[in-house]
C-alpha positions, 0 to 999 in steps of 0.5 A: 713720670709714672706707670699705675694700675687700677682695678675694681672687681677683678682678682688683685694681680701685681704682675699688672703693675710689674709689666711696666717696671720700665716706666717707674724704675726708682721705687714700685707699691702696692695697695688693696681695699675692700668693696661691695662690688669685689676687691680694689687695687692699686698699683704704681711704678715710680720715675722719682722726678720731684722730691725723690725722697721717700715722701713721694711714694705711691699708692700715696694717701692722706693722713686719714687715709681715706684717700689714696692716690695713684699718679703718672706725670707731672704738675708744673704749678704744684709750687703756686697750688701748694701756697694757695692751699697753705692759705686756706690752712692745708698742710703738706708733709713731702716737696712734691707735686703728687701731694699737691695733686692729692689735697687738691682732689681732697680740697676741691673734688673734681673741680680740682682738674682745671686748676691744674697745668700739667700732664697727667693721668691718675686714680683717687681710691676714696676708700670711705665712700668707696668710690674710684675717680679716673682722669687724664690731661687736657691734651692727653700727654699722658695714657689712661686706658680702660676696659669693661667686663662683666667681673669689674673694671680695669685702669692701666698706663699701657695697654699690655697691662690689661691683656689677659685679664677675664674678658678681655678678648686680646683681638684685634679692633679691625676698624682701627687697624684699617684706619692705621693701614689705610690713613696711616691715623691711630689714637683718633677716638676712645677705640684701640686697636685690641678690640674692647680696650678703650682709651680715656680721650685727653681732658675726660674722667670717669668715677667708678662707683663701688658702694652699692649695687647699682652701674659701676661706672659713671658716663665719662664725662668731659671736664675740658672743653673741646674748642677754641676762643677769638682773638683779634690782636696785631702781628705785634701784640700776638708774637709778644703775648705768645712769647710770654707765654711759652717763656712761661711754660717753657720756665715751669717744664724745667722745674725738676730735681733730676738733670733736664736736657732736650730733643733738637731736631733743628726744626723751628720748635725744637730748637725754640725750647732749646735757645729758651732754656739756655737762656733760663739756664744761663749757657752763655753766662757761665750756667749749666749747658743744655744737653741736647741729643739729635738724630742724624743722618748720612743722607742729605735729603733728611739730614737737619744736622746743620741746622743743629749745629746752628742752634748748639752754636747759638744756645751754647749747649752740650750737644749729643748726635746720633746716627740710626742705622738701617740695619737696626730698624729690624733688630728693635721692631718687635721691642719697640712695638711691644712698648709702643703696645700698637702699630706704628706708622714709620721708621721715625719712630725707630729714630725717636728710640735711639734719642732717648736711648742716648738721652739715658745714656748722658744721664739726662732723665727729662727731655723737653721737646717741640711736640703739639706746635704744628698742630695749633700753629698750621705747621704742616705742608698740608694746612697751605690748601686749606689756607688757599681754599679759605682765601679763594672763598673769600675773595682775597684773590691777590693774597691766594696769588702771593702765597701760590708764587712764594710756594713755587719759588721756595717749594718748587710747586707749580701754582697750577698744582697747588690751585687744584688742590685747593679748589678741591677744599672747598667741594664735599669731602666725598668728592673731594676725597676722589679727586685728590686721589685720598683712595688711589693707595686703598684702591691700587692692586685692591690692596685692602679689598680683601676679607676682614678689611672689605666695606671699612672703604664705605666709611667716612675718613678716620681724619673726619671721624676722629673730629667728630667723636669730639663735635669739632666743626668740619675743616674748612680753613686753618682754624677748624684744621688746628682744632682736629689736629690738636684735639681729634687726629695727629696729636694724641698719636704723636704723644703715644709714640712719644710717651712709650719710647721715652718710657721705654728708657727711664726718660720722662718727655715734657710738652711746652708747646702743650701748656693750656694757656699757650694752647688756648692762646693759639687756637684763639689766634686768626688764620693770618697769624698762622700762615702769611704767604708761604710763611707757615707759624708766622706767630713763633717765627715773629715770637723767636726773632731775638731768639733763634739763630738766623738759619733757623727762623728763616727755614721754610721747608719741614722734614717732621724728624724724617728717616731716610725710608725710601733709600733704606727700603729699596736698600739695606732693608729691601729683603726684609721689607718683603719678608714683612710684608710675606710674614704679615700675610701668612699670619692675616690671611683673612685681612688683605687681597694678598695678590694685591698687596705684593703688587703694591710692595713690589711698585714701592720697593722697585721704585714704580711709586714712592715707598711710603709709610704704607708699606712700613705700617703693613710689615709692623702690622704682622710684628704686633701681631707675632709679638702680641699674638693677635688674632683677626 
C-alpha cells in the first residue's frame, strides 16, 4: 500500500509526493522524463508489504528502462502470474508483485487489467512512446484522482496532492456537497466535492498522450464491465461454491511479508474473515493467533463486545478492545478530515480511526476486514422493502407474509409499516420518494433551501444518479439494489473512509469479500439467496455453518460498526455540536437557510427528532472547509 503522484505538463514538485509521506513511510522516490507536451513526473511513497527489500522501490522500471511504473496496492495472485510469464520465458529480478504488475503491463498492455485479482491504482510512464496510462480496480479499493487544466494533467492518491496546482480552483463542488448534506452519499460519480477534482471510477483507465500535439488525454474508458451474470444453482451448491471461494480469497489476502491481523466488529463478515484466518493460520493448532483489534462501547445499544468475544473464543485469536471516547471526536475531527480529504458522514469514522490506530500500535501492518458483503449479498435493513415489493409484484403472497411476521417478531416492526413501505417500492420514484418522507430532512425548517444549495432539491436523488452514471438498471428488486450498492453509491464510499484512515496509520486494509470472482459469484446469485424470511445473506449464513460461532450466525439485527451519536450528542458533545453547527454557518453563510438550520439542530439536540447523521455531517462540513479553507 502505496502513495503516487503523476503529472504530464505541470512544473515537477516533490512537495506533491511528500504530502502523503504518511501512506508510504518505508522508503520515498522520485523520477522525472521529457515530453513534447512539457515535463513528466512521477512520485512514489512506499508501505513495503511484499519483498521489503530494496527490489521493490518505485518509480520502478524494466531493464531497458522504457517502462516506469508507479503502484499503490497489492496483486494477491502476483505468485501464479509471475510463473505464467516465466513460461512464456520473462525474467523477474525482485519477489514482488509490483514487478509482476510492471511486465505484465509490458507483456500484454492494457489487456493486462482483467488478469489481475487485487486492489490497486498505478501509473506506467512509457518513456519511448511518450505515453502515461493511468488505471484503478474493479471495485475501486484503491483512489486515483485527476485533474485537467489547460498547463497539463495531474494523477494523485489523494486529493490534497493536487490542491494548489495551476488551475485548480480548490472550491467547493456544491452539487456533491448538497448530495453528502442531504443523502448523506459521497464518491457516487467521478465528481468530488473540490470543484474540478475528479476521480478515476473503479474498474476505468485513462492513456495520456505526450508525443505530439494532439488532445492529451484519451476518453477514459472502461476496462471492467459493470453488471452482473445468472445463476441458478441450490441453496447447497450456492453456500458451497460461495465458501470456496471466499476461502480462496480469503487465502490470497493473507500473502504477506509483514504481520497480518484483522478488524472484528462481531458482525457476520467480520468475524467470517476472522474464524477463516485462524484456521488457515492453525490458531487451535499451536499456529500464529489472529490479532484482532475491535471497538467498544459502554453503551449497550451499540455495544458488539459479546459477540467478539464469542469469535476470539471460537478462532482462538489474540484480541485487542478499544473504547472511543466522546470526548476525543472533537480533538481528531480536523485531522481525520484532513486524511480523509472530504467530508465525512458520522462518528464512525472516528471509531474506524482508533482501530487502526491500535492496530499500529500491536505492531499489526495489514488488517483484513469484512468490507463490500453487505453490498452484494443484501445485508442492509433497507434491501427487506425491496425484497417485499418484488414478492408482492410477483404474487408470492405467502412468502411477503412470512418475511413480514418473522420481521415483527425479531425486529419488532409492525407488518402494517413494513407493507407501506414496500408498496411505496413499486410506484415511481418521485412519488415514492414524497411518501416515504425522502425529502421530510431537506424540507423540515428549509434547512438546505437557502442560497448556493436552493434548486439541487429539483434533482434526481444522489442514490439514482450514482447508478445512472455507471447505466445500472433502476432498482426494483435485490438484485438491481446489489448491483448500485456495489458499483454506483455506498461501497466506494465505505472504501475512501476506509483507504484514509488505514493510510493515515501505516496500515494497509485488505477487502475478501471484494475479490472479483466472489463479487461475480454473488451478484449472479438470485434474490432467494440473499434474503429468506427475515434472513438477510442467507448464502454467507448457509456458507459459515461450520465455521462461525453460534451466536454469531444466528445474529438477525445490524449495528453497521455504530457509535453511540445520540447519547454523545445530547451529552458530552451537545455544546460543541452547536458550536459546529454555529462555525459551519459563519463560514457558508451563502449555503444554508441559517434560521432553519438551528431550528433542526435544536429538534436533534433536545430530543424533538432523532439526532441523526444529518446534524454530524453539517458541523464536518464547516471542519473541511476551515482545515482546507474552502470557498463556496
Amino acid at each position: 500500500m502505496c502513495g503516487i503522484f503523476g503529472s504530464v505538463g505541470f512544473t515537477p514538485d516533490p512537495q506533491r509526493i511528500d504530502i502523503v509521506a504518511h501512506r508510504g513511510p518505508d522508503s520515498r522516490g522520485w523520477e522525472t522524463y521529457a515530453s513534447p507536451k512539457g515535463p513528466v513526473a512521477l512520485g512514489h511513497r512506499r508501505l513495503a508489504i511484499i519483498d521489503v527489500s530494496d527490489a521493490g522501490l518505485q518509480p520502478m522500471c524494466d531493464t531497458s528502462q522504457r517502462y516506469w511504473l508507479a503502484f499503490n496496492g497489492e496483486i494477491y495472485n502476483y505468485i501464479e502470474l509471475r510463473e505464467e510469464m516465466r513460461a512464456k520465458g520473462e525474467v523477474f529480478v525482485s519477489e514482488s508483485d509490483s514487478e509482476v504488475l510492471l511486465r505484465a503491463y509490458m507483456l500484454w498492455g492494457e489487456d493486462a487489467l482483467p488478469r489481475l485479482r487485487g486492489m490497486f491504482a498505478f501509473l506506467i510512464w512509457d518513456d519511448r512512446d511518450k505515453k502515461l496510462v493511468a488505471a484503478r480496480d474493479r471495485y475501486g479499493i484503491k483512489p486515483l484522482y485527476l485533474v485537467t487544466t489547460p498547463r497539463g494533467i495531474a494523477f494523485a492518491s489523494e486529493i490534497k496532492q493536487l490542491l494548489g496546482l495551476p488551475g485548480v480552483s480548490g472550491r467547493m463542488n456544491v452539487a456533491c456537497v448538497h448530495d453528502f448534506l442531504a443523502s448523506g452519499i459521497s464518491d457516487h460519480t467521478s465528481q468530488t466535492m473540490f470543484e474540478g477534482v475528479m476521480q478515476l471510477r473503479g474498474g476505468e483507465s485513462v492513456s495520456v498522450d505526450a508525443s505530439g500535439s494532439g488532445a492529451l488525454a484519451s476518453e477514459i474508458r472502461r476496462w471492467h464491465p459493470v453488471g452482473a451474470g445468472e445463476l441458478a444453482v441450490s441453496e447447497q451448491e450456492a453456500a458451497g461454491r460461495f465458501r470456496e471461494l471466499l476461502t480462496e480469497s480469503v487465502r490470497l489476502h493473507l500473502r504477506s511479508d509483514v504481520p497480518v491481523g484483522s478488524c472484528l466488529s462481531g458482525g457476520l463478515d467480520s468475524s467470517a474473515i476472522v474464524c477463516l484466518m485462524s484456521e488457515m493460520m492453525g490458531s487451535s493448532t499451536g499456529g500464529s493467533r489472529v490479532n484482532t483489534v475491535s471497538a467498544c462501547y459502554s453503551e449497550k445499544s451499540v455495544d458488539e463486545k459479546p459477540f467478539m468475544e464469542a469469535v476470539v473464543a471460537h478462532a482462538q485469536t489474540d484480541p485487542h478492545y478499544i473504547f472511543p471516547r466522546a470526548e476525543d471526536v472533537f480533538q481528531r475531527a480536523s485531522d481525520i478530515t484532513w486524511h480523509q480529504d472530504e467530508p465525512f458522514g458520522s462518528t464512525s469514522i472516528f471509531a474506524q480511526w482508533c482501530v487502526f490506530e491500535e492496530a499500529r500500535r500491536v505492531g499489526v501492518k495489514v488488517m483484513l476486514d469484512g468490507q463490500g458483503a453487505d453490498e452484494q449479498l443484501a445485508g442492509y435493513h433497507l434491501s427487506f422493502s425491496f425484497h417485499l415489493a418484488d414478492l408482492i409484484r410477483r404474487m408470492r403472497l405467502a412468502e411477503a407474509i412470512h418475511a413480514m411476521r418473522e420481521r415483527e417478531r425479531w425486529h419488532g416492526l409492525p407488518i402494517g409499516q413494513q407493507l407501506k413501505v414496500a408498496l411505496t417500492r413499486l410506484l415511481p420514484s418521485g412519488i415514492a420518494n414524497r411518501l416515504r418522507g425522502h425529502h421530510r430532512a431537506l424540507t423540515q425548517h428549509g434547512w438546505l433551501r437557502g442560497g448556493l444549495l436552493s434548486g439541487q432539491e429539483a434533482r434526481s436523488t444522489a442514490f439514482e444518479r450514482a447508478g445512472s452514471e455507471l447505466g445500472l438498471p433502476p432498482v426494483e428488486d435485490l438484485r438491481s439494489l446489489c448491483m448500485n450498492l456495489t458499483f454506483g453509491s455506498n461501497l466506494s464510499m465505505l472504501l475512501h473512509w476506509e483507504d484514509r484512515n488505514s493510510m493515515a496509520h501505516g496500515i494497509e486494509a485488505r477487502v475478501p469479500f471484494l475479490d472479483h470472482p466472489l463479487v461475480e459469484f454473488s451478484l449472479a446469485l438470485g434474490n432467494d439467496h440473499k434474503i429468506v424470511g427475515a434472513d438477510t445473506k442467507r448464502v454467507l449464513r448457509r456458507a459459515m455453518e461450520q465455521v462461525l460461532p453460534p451466536a454469531v450466525l444466528g445474529r438477525r439485527d445490524k449495528l453497521g460498526f455504530a457509535t453511540p451519536e445520540q447519547i454523545w450528542f445530547r451529552g458530552p458533545l451537545k455544546q460543541l455540536m452547536r458550536e459546529g453547527v454555529e462555525a459551519t454557518l459563519r463560514r457558508y453563510p451563502d449555503l444554508f437557510n441559517a434560521e432553519g438550520t438551528r431550528a433542526l439542530a435544536d429538534d436533534m439536540l433536545e430530543g424533538r427528532r432523532s439526532a441523526d447523521f444529518v446534524l454530524w455531517r453539517i458541523v464536518n462540513l464547516g471542519i473541511w472547509g476551515e482545515r482546507f479553507q474552502i470557498g463556496a
